[in-house]
N, C-alpha and C positions, 0 to 999 in steps of 0.2 A: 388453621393457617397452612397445612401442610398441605391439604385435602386442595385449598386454594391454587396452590404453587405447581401441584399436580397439573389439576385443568387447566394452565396455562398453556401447558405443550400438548392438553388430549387433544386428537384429533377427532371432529365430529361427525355425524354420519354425513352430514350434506356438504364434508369435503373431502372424505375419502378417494372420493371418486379422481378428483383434480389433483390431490397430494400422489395418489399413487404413478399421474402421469407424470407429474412432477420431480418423483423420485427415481422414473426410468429413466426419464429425458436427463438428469443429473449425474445417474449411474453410466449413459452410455458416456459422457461427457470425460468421467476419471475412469474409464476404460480406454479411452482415445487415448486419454494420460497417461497411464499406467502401462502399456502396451508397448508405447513409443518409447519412453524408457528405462523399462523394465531392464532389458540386457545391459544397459550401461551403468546404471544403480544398484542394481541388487546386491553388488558384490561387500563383503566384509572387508574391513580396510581398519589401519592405525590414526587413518586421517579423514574424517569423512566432510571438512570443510572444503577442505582441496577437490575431492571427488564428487564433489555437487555443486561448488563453485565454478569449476573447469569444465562440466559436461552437461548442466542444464542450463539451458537458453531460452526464457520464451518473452520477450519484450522488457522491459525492466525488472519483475517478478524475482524476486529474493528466494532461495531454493534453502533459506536457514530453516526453515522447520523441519525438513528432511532432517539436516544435521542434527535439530535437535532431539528428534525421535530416535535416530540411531545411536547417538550416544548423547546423552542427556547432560544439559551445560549451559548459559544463558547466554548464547549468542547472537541476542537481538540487543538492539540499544535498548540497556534496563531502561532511561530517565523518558523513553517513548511506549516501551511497552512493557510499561515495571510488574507485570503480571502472567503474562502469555506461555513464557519458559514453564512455570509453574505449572497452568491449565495442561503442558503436553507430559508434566511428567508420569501420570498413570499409564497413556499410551508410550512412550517411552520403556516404559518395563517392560509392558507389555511385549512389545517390539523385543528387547534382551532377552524375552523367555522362547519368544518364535527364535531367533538369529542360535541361540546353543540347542535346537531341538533340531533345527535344519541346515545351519549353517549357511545360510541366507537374510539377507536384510530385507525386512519388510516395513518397513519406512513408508514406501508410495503406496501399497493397497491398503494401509492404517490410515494414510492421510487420505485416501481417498475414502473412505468409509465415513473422516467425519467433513468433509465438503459435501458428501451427499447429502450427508444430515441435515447443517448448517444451510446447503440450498436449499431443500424441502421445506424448512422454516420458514426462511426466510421468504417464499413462496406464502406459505400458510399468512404468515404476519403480514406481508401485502396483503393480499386475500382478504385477511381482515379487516383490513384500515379500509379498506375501498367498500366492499359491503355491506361491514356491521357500525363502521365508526362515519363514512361518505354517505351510505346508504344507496351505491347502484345494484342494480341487479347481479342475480349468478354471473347471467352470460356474460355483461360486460366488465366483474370481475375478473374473471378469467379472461377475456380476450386482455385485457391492460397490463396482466401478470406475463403472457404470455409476451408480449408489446415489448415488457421492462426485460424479463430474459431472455428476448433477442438481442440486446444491447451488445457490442463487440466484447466489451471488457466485462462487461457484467457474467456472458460465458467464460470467460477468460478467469474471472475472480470464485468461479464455483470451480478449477479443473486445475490451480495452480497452489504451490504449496507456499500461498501467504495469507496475514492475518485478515486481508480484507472480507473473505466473505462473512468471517467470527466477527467482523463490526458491524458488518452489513445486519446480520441477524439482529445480535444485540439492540441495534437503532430501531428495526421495523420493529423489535417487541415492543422497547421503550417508546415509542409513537401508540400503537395499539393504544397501548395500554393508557398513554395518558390520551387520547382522542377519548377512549371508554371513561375515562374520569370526566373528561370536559361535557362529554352526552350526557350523563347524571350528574352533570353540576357538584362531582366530589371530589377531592383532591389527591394527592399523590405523597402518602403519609411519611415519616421518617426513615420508618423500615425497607421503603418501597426504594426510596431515593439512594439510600447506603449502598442497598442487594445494586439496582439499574447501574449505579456510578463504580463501583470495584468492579464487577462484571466488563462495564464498558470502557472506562479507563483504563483498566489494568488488560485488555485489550492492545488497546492506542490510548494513548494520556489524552491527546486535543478532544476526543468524541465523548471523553468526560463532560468536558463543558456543554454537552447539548442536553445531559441531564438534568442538567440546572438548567437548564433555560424552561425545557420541559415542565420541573417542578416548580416553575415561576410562576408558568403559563396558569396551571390547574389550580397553585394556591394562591395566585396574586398576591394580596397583601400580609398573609400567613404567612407566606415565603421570609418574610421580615420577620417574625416570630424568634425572639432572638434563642429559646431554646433551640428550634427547629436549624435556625441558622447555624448555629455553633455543631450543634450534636449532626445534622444532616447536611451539610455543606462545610465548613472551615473543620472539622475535626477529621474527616473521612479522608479529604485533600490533605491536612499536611501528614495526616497516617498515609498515607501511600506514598508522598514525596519522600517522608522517612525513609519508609521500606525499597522505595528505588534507591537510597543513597545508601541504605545499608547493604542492599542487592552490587552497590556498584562495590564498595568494599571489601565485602566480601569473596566476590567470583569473580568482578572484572579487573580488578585495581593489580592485584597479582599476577596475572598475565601479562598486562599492561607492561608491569615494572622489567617482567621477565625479557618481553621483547625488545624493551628499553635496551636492557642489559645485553642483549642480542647485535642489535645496534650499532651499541659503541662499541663493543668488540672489534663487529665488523668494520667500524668506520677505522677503528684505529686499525686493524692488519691494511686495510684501504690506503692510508695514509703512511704506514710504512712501506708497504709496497710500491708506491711513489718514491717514498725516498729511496728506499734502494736502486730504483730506474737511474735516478736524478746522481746518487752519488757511484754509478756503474758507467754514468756516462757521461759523470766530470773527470772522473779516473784514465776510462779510455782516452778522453781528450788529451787529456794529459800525458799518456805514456809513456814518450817519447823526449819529454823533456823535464830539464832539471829541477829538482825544489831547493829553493835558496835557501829558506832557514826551517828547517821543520816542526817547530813549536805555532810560530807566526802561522803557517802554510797549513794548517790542520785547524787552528781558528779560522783564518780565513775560510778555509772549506765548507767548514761548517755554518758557519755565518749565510756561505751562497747557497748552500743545497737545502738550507729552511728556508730560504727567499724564492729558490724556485720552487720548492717543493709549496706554499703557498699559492705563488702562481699558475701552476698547473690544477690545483685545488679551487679556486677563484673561476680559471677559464672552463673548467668541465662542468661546474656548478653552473655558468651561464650558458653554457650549451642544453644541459639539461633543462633546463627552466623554456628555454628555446624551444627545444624536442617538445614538451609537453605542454605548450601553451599551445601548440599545433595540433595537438590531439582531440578526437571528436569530444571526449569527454570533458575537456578543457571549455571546447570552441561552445558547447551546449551548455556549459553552466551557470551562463550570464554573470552579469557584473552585480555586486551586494551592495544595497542601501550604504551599508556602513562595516567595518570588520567585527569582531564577536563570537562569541561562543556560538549566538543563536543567530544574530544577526546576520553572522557570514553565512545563513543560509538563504538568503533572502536574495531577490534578483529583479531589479532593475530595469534590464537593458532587454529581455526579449521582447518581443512584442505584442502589446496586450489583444488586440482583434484577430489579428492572425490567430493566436493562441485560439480565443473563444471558436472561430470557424473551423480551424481543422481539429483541433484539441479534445477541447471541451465539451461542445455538440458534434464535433466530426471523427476523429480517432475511436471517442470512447463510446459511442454508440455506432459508429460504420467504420471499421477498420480499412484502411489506408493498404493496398495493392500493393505500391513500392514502399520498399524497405518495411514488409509486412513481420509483425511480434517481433521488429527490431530495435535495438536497445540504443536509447539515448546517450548513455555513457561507455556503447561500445562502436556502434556500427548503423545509426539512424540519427540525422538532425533532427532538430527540434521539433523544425516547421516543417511539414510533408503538404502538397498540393493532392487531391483528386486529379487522378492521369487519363487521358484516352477519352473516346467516344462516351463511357460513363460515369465520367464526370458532372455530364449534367443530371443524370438521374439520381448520383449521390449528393450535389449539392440541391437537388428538389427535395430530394428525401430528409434533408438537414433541415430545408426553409420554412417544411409544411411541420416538421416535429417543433421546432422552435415557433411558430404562431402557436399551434394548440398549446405549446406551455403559455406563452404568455395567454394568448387569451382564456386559460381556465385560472392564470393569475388573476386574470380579471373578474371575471362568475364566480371568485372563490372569495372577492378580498374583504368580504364582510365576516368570512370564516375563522375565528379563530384557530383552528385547528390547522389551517391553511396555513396561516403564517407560523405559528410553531416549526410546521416540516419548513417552511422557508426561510426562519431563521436559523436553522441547521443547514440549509443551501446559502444562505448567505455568509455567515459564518466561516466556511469553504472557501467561498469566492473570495474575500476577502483577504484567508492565509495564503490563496495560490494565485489568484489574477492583482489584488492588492498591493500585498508584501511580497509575492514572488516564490512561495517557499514551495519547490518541489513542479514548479512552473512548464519547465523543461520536460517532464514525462508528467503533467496533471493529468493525466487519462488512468493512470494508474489506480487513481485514487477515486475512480468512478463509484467504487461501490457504498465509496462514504456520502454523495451525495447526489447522487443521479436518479434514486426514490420518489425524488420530489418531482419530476416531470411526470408518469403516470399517474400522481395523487394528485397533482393541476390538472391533467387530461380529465381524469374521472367527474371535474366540475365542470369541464364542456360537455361530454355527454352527460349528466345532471341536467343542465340547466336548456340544452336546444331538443324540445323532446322532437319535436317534428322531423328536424334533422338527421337526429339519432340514424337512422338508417344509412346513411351518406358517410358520417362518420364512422360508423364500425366498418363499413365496407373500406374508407380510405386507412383505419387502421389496421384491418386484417390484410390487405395489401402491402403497407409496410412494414408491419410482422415479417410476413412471408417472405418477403424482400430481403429484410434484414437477415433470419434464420438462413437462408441459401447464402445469401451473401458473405456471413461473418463466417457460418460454418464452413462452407471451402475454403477458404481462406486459412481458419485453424488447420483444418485437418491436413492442408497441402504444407502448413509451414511449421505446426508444433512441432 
């Protein structure tokens, strides 16, 4: 078993060759990174939330696994990623053995050490699916690998310090791996489904569920097997909801309370602080004239200066609400199905085509010129247009990437295999163009399911061999295209 678990990650001789371009073209990537801000990060500090929250910016991207590597602590949402904190904390120490030897934080060349990895893989695991599980050739392996890591965000998701390239990975294994089951007609056993689903929910929770789907696919009716169900799906799931709610109790819930505590404090010196305005400047008011009876006149007082002191409580509260419904982060959050713990994350009101044109197939594979790696909840609306005379060559480059998916939806839809990867893009679609959730910047979340359009492509070249020639040329073209394009683009704005 062990010996199995090995060869999963050996690399073989007939792709050393492509993993190693693979692993430079990723290295120069978290050099770009690392380089740019090195001087602003490396420094030791009592607070490293504040110091990576305030000084790294690169489009929505969460700069908390810095934080967590420099000082170790679960500051991601446990009940999203009830695992991940965990996964950093051997680099974590790691990290506190360099930081007393040098006196420096090494945070960003640890984290970039394992985005190299994590892209090299996930390289390799395409690689695979398109090859050994598709069945194209080398070359047009490689050119499609090359195709998918042009993508804007997909560069973006190997060079930033968030969890998506560690899903990204996770998924193209767990594809491999069950395409290799569906090729010899064998299934995706207990052990297999346990390791794939903690690995990948404890990741991101939601990309749990594509392991089940996965395990459905390869055991169909086994799946039902009510050992198999209990012991390989309902046992694993509520042991991990456990451990997130004991995770939250644990390390969040005390915090929590603390800042609570923090809070009220401050709201109450807040609120006395008014009062004393309120009864400093019924006094003055007053100063000059008599008080009639002074028991009465000191009720009264107090009776008016809780009445205004409410009132000016009441009026800044509505200015505030005011100020901040104005705010980009506001104006971009769309309006929620319904309110909710989960629900209030959901959204409604942006709009779903637009989304799909510049978003979906446009942001997350051709980065947007204005308001470039700019953040949705800081300083970029939602909806960004393609500007200028290349406009039209990025909305061609959109039109001609979007036929080839669908039409290898189509050469493909007898494939089982095909729809597996497609119901993990659908599934997607569904939480973010559906329900709305995370709507607002879904290009982020490119690296959860944007797999699925080179693994469609790979059945149009399959299936037009004559063709073939036409198409590699129009997609070495838009490779090329993309790689200059997204790359200036980074390099001029990380």
């Amino acid at each position: 078993m062990l010996k199995r678990f090995i060869d999963i990650f050996r690399i073989r001789s007939g792709e050393r060759k492509e993993c190693l371009i693979a692993l430079v073209w990723f290295m120069a990537l978290n050099l770009v990174s690392v380089v740019t801000y090195w001087e602003k990060l490396h420094v030791v500090t009592g607070n490293y939330r504040k110091l990576f929250v305030s000084k790294y910016h690169v489009s929505g991207f969460d700069p908390l696994t810095y934080v967590v590597v420099s000082d170790w602590d679960t500051s991601y949402n446990v009940y999203r990623h009830p695992l991940l904190a965990f996964f950093f904390w051997p680099l974590s120490m790691t990290n506190k053995a360099l930081i007393s030897v040098t006196g420096m934080n090494w945070a960003l060349p640890l984290m970039g050490v394992v985005l190299t990895v994590c892209g090299t893989y996930s390289f390799l695991f395409l690689r695979r699916i398109l090859h050994d599980v598709i069945g194209l050739g080398q070359r047009d392996s490689n050119l499609l690998c090359a195709f998918f890591f042009s993508f804007g965000y997909i560069m973006l998701s190997v060079m930033v310090p968030d969890h998506f390239v560690m899903s990204m990975t996770c998924l193209l294994l767990a594809l491999w791996l069950a395409g290799e089951k569906l090729k010899r007609g064998s299934a995706m056993n207990l052990w297999q489904t346990i390791g794939l689903f903690l690995l990948t929910a404890g990741v991101s929770l939601n990309n749990g569920l594509k392991i089940f789907l996965m395990a459905m696919v390869t055991r169909r009716r086994r799946f039902l097997e009510w050992r198999y169900l209990l012991l390989g799906v309902v046992l694993p799931a509520l042991l991990l909801w456990y451990f997130a709610r004991w995770e939250y109790r644990q390390f969040v819930l005390p915090n929590e309370l603390a800042r609570k505590e923090i809070k009220a404090r401050k709201n109450k010196e807040y609120v006395e602080k008014i009062r004393r305005e309120v009864k400093d400047s019924l006094q003055n008011s007053r100063a000059s004239a008599l008080s009639v009876e002074k028991g009465a006149g000191v009720a009264a007082d107090s009776v008016l200066i809780e009445t205004n002191v409410e009132r000016i409580q009441r009026e800044r509260a509505k200015a505030k609400y005011k100020r901040d419904s104005q705010k980009i982060w506001n104006v971009n959050k769309g309006k929620p199905f319904m309110e909710g713990e989960f629900m209030g994350w959901t959204d409604k009101s942006t709009p779903r085509w637009r989304s799909i044109v510049e978003n979906v197939f446009g942001e997350a594979i051709q980065l947007h010129r204005d308001y470039a790696l700019g953040d949705a909840l800081r300083n970029r609306p939602a909806i960004v247009n393609y500007s200028g005379y290349w406009r039209y060559v990025n909305y061609g480059v959109e039109a001609l990437i979007a036929v080839l998916f669908l039409v290898g939806i189509w050469m493909g839809r007898r494939q089982l295999f095909l729809w597996t990867v497609m119901s993990c893009f659908l599934m997607d679609m569904f939480l973010h163009l559906g329900l709305g959730f995370g709507l607002n910047e879904v290009y982020i979340m490119t690296a959860h399911y944007m797999f699925a359009v080179p693994i469609a492509v790979a059945y149009v070249l399959k299936h037009f061999k004559k063709e073939r020639i036409f198409l590699r040329a129009a997609i070495t073209v838009v490779t090329l295209f993309l790689l200059i394009w997204n790359g200036s683009i980074i390099l001029h704005c990380i």
